[in-house]
PDB file of N, CA, C and O in Angstrom:
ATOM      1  N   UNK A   1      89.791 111.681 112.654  1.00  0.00           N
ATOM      2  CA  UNK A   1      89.470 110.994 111.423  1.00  0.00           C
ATOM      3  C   UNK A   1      89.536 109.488 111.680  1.00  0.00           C
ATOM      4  O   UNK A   1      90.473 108.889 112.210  1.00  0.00           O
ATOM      5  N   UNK A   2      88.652 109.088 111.325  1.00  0.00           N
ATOM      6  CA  UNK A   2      88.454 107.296 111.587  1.00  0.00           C
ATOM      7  C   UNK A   2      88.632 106.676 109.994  1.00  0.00           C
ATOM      8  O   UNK A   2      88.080 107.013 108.947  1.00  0.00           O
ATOM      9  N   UNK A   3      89.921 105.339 110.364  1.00  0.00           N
ATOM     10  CA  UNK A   3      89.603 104.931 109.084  1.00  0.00           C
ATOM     11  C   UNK A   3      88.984 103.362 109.054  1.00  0.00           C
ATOM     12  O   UNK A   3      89.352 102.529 109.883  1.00  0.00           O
ATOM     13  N   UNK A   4      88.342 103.165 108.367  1.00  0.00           N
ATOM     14  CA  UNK A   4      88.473 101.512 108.206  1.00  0.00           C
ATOM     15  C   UNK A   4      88.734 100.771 107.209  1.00  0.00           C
ATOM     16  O   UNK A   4      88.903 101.194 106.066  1.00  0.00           O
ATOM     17  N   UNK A   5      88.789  99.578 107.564  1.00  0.00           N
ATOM     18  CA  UNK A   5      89.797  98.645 107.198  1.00  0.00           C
ATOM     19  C   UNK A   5      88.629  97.357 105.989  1.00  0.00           C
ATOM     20  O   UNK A   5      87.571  96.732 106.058  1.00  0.00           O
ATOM     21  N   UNK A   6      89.802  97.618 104.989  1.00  0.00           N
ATOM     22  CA  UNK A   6      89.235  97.051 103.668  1.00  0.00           C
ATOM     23  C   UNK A   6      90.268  96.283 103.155  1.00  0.00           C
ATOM     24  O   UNK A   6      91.370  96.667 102.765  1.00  0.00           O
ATOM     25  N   UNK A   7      89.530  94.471 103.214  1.00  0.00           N
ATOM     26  CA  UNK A   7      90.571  93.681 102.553  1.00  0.00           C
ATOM     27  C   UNK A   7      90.140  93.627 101.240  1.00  0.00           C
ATOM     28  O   UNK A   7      88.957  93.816 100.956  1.00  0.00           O
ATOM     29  N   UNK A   8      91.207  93.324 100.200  1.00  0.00           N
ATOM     30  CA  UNK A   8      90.732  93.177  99.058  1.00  0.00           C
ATOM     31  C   UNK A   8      91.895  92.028  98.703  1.00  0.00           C
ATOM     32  O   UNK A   8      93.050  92.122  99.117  1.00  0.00           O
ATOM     33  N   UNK A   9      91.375  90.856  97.814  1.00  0.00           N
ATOM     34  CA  UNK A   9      91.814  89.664  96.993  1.00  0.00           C
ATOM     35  C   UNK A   9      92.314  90.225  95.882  1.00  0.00           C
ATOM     36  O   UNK A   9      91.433  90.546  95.084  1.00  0.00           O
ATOM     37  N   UNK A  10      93.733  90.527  95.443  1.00  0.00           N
ATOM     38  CA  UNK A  10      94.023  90.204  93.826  1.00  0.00           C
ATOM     39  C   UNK A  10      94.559  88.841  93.357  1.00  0.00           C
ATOM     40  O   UNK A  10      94.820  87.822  93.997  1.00  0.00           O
ATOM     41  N   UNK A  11      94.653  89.157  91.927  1.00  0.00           N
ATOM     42  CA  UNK A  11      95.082  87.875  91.450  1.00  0.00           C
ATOM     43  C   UNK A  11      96.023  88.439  90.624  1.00  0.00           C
ATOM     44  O   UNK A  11      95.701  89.038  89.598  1.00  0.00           O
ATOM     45  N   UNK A  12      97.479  88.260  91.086  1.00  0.00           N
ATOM     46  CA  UNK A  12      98.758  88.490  90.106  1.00  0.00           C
ATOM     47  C   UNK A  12      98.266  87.483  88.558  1.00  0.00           C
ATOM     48  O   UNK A  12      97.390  86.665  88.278  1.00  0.00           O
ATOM     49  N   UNK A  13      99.308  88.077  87.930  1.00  0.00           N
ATOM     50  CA  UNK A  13      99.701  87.362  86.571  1.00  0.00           C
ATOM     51  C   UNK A  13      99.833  86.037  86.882  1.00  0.00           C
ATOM     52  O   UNK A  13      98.993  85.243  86.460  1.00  0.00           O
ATOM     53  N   UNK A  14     100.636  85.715  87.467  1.00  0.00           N
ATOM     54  CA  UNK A  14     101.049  84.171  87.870  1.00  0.00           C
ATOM     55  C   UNK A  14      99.488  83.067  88.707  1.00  0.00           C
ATOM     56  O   UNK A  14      99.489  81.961  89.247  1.00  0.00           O
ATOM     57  N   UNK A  15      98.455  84.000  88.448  1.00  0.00           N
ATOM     58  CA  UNK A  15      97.423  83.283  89.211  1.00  0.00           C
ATOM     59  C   UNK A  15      96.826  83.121  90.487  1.00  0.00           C
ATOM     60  O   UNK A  15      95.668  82.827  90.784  1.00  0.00           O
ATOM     61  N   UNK A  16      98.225  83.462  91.479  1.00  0.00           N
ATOM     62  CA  UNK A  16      98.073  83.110  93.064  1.00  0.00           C
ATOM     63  C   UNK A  16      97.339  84.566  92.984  1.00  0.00           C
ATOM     64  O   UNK A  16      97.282  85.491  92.174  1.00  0.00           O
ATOM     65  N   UNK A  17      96.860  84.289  94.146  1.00  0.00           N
ATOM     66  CA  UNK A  17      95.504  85.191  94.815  1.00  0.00           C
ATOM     67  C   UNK A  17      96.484  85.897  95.945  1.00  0.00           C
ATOM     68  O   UNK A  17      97.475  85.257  96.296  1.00  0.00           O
ATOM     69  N   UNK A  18      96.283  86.954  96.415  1.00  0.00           N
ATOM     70  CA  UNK A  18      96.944  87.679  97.791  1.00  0.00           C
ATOM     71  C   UNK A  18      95.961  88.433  98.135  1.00  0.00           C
ATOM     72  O   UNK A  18      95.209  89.079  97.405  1.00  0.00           O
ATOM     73  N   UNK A  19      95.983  88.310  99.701  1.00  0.00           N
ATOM     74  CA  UNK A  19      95.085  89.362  99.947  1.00  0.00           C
ATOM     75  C   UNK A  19      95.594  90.124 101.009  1.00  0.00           C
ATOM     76  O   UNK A  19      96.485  89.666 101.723  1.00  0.00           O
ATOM     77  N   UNK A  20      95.069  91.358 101.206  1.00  0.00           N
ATOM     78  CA  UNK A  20      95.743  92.686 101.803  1.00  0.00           C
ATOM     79  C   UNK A  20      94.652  93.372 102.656  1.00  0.00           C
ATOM     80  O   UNK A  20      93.598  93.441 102.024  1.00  0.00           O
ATOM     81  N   UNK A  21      94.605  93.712 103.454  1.00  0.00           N
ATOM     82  CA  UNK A  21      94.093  94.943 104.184  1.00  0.00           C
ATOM     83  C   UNK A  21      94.657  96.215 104.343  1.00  0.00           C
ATOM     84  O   UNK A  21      95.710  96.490 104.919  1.00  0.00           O
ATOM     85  N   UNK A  22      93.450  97.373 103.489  1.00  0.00           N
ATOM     86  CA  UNK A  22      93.804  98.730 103.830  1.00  0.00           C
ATOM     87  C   UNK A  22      92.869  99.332 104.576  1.00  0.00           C
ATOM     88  O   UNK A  22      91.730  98.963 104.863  1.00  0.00           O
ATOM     89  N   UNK A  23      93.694 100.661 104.969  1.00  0.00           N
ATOM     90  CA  UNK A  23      92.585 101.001 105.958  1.00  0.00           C
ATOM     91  C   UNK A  23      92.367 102.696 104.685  1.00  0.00           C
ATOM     92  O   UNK A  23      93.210 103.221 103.958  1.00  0.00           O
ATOM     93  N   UNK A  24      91.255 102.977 104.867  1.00  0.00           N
ATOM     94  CA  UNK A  24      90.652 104.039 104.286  1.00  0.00           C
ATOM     95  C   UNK A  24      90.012 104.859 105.317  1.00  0.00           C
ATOM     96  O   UNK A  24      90.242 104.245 106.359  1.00  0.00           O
ATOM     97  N   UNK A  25      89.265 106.017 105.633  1.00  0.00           N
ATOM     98  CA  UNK A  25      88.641 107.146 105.548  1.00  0.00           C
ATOM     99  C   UNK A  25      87.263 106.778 105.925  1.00  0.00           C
ATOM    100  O   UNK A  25      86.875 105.836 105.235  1.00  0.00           O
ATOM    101  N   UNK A  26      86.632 107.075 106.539  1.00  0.00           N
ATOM    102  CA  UNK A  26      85.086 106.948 106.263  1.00  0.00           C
ATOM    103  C   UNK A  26      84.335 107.546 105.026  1.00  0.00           C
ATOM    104  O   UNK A  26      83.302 107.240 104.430  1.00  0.00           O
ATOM    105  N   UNK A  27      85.325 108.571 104.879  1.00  0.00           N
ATOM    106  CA  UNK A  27      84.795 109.509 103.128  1.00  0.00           C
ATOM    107  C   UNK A  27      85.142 108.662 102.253  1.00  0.00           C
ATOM    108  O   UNK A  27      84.535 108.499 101.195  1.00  0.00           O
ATOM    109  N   UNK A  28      86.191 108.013 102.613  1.00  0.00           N
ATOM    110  CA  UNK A  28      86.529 107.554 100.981  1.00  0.00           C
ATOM    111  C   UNK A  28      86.040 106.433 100.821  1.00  0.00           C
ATOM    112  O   UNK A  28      86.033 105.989  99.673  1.00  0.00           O
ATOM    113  N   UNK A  29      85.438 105.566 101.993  1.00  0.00           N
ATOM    114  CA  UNK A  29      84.968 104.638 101.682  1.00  0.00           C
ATOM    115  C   UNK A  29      83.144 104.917 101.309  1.00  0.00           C
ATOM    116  O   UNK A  29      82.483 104.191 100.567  1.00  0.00           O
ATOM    117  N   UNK A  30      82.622 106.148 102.046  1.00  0.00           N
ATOM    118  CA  UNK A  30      81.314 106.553 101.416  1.00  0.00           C
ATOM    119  C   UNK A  30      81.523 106.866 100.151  1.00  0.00           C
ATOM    120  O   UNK A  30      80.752 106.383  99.322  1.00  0.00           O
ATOM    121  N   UNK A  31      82.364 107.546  99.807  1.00  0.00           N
ATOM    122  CA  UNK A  31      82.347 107.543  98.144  1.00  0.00           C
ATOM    123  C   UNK A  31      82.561 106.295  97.596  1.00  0.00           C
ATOM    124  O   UNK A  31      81.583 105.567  97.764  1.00  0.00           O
ATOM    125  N   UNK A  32      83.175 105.946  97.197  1.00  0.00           N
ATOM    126  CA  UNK A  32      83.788 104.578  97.008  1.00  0.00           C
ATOM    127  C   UNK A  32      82.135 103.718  97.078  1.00  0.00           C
ATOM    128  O   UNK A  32      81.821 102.934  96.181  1.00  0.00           O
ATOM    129  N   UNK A  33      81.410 103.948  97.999  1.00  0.00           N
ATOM    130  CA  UNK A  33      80.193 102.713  97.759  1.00  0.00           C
ATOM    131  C   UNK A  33      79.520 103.302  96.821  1.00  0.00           C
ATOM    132  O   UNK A  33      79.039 102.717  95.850  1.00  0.00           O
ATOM    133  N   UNK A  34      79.434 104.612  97.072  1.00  0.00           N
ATOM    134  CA  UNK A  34      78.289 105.407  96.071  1.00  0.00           C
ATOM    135  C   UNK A  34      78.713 105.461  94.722  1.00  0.00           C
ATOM    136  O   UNK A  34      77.941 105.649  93.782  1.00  0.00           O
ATOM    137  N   UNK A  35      80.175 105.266  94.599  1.00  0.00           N
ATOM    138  CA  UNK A  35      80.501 105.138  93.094  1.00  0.00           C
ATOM    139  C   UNK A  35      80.404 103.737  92.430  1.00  0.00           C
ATOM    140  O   UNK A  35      80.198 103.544  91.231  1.00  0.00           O
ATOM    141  N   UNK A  36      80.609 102.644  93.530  1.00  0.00           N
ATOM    142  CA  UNK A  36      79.852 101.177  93.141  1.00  0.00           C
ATOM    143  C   UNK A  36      78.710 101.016  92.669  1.00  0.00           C
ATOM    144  O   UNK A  36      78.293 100.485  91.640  1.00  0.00           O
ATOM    145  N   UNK A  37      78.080 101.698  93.804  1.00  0.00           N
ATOM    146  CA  UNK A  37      75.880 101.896  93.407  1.00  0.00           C
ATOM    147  C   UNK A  37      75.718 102.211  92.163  1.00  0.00           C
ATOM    148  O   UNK A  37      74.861 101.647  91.483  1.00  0.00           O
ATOM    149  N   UNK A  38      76.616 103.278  91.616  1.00  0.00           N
ATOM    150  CA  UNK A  38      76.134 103.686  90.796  1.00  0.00           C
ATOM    151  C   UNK A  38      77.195 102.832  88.979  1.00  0.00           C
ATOM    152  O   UNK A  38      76.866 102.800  87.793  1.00  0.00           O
ATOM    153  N   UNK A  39      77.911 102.536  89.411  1.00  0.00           N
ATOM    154  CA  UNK A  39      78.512 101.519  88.336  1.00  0.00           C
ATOM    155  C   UNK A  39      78.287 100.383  87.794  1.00  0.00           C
ATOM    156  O   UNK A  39      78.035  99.931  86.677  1.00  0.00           O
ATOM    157  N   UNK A  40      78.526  99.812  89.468  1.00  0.00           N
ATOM    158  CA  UNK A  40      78.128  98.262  89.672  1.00  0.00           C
ATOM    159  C   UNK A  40      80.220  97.815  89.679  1.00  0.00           C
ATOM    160  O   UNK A  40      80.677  96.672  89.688  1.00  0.00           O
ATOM    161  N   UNK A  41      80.818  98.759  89.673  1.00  0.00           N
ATOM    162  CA  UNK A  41      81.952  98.305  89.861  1.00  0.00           C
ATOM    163  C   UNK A  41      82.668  97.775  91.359  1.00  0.00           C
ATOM    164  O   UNK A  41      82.730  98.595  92.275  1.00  0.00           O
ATOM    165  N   UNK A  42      83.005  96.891  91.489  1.00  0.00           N
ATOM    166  CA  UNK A  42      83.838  96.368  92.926  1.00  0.00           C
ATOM    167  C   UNK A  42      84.279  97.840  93.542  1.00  0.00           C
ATOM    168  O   UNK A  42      84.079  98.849  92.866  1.00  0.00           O
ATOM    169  N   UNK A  43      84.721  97.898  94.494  1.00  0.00           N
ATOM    170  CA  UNK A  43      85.015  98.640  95.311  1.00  0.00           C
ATOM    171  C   UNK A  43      86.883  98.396  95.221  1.00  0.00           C
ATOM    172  O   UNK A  43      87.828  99.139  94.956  1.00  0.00           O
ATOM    173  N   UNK A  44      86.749  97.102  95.561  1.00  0.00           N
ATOM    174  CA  UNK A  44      88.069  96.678  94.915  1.00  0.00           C
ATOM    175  C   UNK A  44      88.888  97.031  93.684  1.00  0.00           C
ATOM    176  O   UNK A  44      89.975  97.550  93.427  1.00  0.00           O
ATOM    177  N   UNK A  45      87.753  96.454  92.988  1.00  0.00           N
ATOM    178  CA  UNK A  45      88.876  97.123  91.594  1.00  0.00           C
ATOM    179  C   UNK A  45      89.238  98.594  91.739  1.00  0.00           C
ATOM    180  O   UNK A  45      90.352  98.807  91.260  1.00  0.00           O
ATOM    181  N   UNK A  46      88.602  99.776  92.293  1.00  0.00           N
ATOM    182  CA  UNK A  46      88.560 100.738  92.353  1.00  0.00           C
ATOM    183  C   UNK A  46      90.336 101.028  92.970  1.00  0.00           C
ATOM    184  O   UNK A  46      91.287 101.654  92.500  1.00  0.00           O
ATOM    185  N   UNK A  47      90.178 100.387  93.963  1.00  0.00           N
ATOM    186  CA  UNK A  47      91.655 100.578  94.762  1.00  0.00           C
ATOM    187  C   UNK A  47      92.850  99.744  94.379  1.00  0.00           C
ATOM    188  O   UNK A  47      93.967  99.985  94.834  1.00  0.00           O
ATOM    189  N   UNK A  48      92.591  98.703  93.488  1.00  0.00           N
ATOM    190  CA  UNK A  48      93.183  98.261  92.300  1.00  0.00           C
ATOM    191  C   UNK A  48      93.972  99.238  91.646  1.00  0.00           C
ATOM    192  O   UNK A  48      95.154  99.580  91.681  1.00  0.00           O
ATOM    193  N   UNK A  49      92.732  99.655  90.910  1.00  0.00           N
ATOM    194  CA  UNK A  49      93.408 101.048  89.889  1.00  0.00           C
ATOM    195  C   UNK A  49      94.057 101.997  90.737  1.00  0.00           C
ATOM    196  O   UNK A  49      95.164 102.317  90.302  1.00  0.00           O
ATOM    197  N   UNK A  50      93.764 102.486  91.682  1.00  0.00           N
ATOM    198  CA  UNK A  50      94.539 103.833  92.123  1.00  0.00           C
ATOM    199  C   UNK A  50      95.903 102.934  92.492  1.00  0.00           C
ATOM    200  O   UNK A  50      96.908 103.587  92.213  1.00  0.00           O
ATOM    201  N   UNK A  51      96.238 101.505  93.088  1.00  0.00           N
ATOM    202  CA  UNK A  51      97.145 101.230  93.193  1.00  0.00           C
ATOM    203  C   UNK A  51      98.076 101.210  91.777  1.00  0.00           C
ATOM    204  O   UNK A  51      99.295 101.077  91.883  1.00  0.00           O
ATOM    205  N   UNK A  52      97.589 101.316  90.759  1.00  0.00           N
ATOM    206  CA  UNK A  52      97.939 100.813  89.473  1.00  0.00           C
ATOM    207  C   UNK A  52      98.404 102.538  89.323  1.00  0.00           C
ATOM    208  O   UNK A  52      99.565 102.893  89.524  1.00  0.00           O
ATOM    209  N   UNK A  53      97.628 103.219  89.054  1.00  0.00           N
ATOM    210  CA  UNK A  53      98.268 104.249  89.128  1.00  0.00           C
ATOM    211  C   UNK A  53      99.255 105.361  89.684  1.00  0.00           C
ATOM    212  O   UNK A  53      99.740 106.273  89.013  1.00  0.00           O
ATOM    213  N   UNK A  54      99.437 105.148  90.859  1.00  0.00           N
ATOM    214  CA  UNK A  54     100.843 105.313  91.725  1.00  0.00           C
ATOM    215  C   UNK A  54     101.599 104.670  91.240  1.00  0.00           C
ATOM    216  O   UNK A  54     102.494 105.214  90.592  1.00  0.00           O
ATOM    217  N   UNK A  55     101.546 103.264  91.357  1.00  0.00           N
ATOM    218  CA  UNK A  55     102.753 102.406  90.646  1.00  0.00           C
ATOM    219  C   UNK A  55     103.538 103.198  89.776  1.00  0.00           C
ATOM    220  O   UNK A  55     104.695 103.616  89.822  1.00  0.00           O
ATOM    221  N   UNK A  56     102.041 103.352  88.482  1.00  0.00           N
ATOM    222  CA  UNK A  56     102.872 104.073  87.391  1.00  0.00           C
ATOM    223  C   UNK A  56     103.642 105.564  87.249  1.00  0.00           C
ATOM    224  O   UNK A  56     104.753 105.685  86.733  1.00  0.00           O
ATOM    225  N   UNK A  57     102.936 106.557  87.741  1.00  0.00           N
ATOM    226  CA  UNK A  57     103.468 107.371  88.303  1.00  0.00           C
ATOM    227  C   UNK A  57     104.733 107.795  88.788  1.00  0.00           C
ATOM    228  O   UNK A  57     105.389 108.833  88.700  1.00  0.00           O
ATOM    229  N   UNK A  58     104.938 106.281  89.521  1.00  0.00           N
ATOM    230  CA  UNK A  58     106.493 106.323  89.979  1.00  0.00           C
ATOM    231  C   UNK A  58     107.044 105.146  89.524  1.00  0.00           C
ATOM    232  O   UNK A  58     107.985 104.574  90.074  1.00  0.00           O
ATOM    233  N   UNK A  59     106.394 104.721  88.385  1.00  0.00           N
ATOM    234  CA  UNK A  59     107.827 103.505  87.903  1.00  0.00           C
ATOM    235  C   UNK A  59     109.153 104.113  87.332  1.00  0.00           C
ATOM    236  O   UNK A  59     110.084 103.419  86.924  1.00  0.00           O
ATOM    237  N   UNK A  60     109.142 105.377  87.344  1.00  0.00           N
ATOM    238  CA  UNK A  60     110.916 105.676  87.104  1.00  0.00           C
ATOM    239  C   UNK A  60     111.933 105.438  88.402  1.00  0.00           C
ATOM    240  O   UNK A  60     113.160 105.477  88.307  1.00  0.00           O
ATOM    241  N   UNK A  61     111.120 105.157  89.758  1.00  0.00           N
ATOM    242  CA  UNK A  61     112.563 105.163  90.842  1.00  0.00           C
ATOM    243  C   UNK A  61     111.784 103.260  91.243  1.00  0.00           C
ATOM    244  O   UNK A  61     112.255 102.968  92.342  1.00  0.00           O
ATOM    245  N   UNK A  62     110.927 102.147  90.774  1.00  0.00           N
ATOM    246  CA  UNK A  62     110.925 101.267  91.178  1.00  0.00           C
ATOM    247  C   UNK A  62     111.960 100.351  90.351  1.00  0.00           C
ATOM    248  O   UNK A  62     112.279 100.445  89.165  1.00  0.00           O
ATOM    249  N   UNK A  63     112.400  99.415  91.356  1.00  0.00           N
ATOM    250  CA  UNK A  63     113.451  98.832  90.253  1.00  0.00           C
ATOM    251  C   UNK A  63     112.537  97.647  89.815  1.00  0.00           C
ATOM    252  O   UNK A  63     111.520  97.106  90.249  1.00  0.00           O
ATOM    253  N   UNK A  64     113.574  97.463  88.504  1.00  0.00           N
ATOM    254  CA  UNK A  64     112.829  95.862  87.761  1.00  0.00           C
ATOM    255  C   UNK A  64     113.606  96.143  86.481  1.00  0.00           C
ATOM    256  O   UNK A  64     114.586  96.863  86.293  1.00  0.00           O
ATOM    257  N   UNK A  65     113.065  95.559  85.850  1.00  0.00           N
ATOM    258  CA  UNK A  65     113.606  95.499  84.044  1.00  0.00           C
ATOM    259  C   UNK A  65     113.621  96.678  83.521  1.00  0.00           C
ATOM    260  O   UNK A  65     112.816  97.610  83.524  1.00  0.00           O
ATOM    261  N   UNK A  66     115.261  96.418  82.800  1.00  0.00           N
ATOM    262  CA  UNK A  66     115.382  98.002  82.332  1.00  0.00           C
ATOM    263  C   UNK A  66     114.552  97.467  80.601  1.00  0.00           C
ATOM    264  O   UNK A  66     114.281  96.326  80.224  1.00  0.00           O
ATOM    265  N   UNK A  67     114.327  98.908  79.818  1.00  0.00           N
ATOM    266  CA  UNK A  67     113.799  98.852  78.423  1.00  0.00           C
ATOM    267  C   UNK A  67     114.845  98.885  77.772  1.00  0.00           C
ATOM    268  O   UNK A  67     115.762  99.635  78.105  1.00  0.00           O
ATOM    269  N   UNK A  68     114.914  98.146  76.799  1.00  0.00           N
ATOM    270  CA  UNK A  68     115.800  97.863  75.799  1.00  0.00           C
ATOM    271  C   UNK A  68     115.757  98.831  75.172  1.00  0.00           C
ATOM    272  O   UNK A  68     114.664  99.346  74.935  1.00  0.00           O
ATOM    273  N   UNK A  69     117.294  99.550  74.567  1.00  0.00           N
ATOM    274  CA  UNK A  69     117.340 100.930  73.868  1.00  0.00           C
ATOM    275  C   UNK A  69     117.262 100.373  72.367  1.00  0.00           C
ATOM    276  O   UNK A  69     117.767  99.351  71.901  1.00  0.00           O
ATOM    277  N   UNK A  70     116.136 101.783  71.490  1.00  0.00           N
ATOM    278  CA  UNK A  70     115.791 101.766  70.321  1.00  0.00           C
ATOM    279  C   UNK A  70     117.313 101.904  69.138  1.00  0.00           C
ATOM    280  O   UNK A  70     117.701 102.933  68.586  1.00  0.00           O
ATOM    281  N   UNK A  71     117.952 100.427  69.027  1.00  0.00           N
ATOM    282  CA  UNK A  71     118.663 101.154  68.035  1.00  0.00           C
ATOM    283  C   UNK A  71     118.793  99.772  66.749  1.00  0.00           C
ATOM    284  O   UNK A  71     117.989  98.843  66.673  1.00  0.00           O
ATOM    285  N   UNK A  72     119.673  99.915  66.090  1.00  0.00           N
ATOM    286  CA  UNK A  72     119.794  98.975  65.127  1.00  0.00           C
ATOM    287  C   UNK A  72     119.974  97.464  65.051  1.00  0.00           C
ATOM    288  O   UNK A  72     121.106  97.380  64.575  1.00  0.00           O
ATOM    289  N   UNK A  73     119.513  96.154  65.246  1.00  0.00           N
ATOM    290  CA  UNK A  73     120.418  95.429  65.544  1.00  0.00           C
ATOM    291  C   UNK A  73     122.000  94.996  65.754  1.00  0.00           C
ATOM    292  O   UNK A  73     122.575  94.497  66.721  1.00  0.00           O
ATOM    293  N   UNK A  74     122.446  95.381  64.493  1.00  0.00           N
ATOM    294  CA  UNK A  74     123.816  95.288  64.528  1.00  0.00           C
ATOM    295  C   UNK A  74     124.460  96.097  65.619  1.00  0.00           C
ATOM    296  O   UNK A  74     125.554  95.700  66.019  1.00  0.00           O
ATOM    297  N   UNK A  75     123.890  97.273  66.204  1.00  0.00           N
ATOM    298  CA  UNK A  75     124.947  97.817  67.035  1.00  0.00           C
ATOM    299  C   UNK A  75     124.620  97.362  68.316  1.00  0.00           C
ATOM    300  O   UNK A  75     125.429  97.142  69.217  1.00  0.00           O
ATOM    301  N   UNK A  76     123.118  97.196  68.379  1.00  0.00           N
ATOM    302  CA  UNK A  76     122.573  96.628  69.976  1.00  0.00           C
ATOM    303  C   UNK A  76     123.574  95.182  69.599  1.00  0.00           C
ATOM    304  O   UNK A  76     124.274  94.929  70.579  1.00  0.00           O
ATOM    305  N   UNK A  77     123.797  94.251  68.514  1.00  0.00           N
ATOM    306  CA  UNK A  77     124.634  93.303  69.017  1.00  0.00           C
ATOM    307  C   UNK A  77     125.798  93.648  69.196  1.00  0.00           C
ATOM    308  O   UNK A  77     126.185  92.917  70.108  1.00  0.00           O
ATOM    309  N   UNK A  78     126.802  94.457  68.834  1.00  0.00           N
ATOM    310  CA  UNK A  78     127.658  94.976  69.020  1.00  0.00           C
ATOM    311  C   UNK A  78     127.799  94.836  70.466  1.00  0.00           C
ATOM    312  O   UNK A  78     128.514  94.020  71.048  1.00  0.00           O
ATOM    313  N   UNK A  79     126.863  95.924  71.099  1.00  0.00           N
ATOM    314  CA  UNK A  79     127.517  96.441  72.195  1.00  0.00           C
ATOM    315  C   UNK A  79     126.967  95.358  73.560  1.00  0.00           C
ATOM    316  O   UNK A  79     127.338  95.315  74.733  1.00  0.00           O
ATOM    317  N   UNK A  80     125.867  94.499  72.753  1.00  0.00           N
ATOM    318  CA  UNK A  80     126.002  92.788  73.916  1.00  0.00           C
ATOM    319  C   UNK A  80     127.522  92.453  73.440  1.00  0.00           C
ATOM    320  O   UNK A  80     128.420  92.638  74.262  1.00  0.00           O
ATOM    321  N   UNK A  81     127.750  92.105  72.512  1.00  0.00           N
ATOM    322  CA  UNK A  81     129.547  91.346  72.281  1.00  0.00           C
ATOM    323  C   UNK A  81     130.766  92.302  73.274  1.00  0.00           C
ATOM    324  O   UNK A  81     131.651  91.818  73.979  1.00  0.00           O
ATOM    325  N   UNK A  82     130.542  93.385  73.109  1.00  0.00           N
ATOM    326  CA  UNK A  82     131.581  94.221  73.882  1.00  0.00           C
ATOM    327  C   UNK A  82     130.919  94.289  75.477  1.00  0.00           C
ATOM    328  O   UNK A  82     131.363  95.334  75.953  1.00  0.00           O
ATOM    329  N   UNK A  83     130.349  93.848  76.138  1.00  0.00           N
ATOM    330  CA  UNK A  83     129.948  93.824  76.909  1.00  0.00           C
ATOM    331  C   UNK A  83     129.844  92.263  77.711  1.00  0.00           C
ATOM    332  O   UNK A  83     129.577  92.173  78.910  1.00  0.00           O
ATOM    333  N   UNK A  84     130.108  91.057  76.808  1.00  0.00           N
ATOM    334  CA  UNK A  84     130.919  90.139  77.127  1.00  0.00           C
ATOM    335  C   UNK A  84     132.335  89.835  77.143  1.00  0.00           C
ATOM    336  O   UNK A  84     132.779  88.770  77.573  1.00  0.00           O
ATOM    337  N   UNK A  85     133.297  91.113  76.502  1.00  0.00           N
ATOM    338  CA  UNK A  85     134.224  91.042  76.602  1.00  0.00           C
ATOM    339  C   UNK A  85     134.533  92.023  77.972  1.00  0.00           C
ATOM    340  O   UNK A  85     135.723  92.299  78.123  1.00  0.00           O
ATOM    341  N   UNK A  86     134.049  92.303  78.485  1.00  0.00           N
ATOM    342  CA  UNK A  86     134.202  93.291  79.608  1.00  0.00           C
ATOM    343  C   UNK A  86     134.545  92.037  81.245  1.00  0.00           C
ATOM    344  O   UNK A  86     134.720  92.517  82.365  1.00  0.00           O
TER     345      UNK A  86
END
């Protein structure tokens, strides 16, 4: 199996540009054009999204910001105050 190698430019939130090289498949990159041809979508964005979707997939074991639990103010302040007394 031969793969080749596909850089693609994103642009984070913050603006800066990064760019990456992956290597793909010869299939997946024949699909991948033929699904451009027929869209007109980047090829890029394509591997964009599937990156976007793994991400999500597994954002329960990536770390980062936890979600703030659904509860009342008064007790979510509560338990910040008891949690500076700690």
């Amino acid at each position: 199996m031969q793969h080749m190698a596909i850089s693609i430019t994103t642009k984070p939130a913050m603006g800066k540009k990064i760019a990456t090289t992956v290597y793909i498949t010869e299939d997946q990159q024949a699909k991948l054009k033929a699904l451009n041809e027929q869209t007109k979508v980047p090829v890029a964005e394509y591997i964009r999204q599937g990156i976007d979707s793994v991400l999500n997939q597994h954002a329960h074991i990536i770390p980062g910001q936890l979600d703030l639990p659904l509860m009342a103010p008064d007790v979510f302040s509560n338990q910040l105050l008891n949690l500076n007394k700690k």
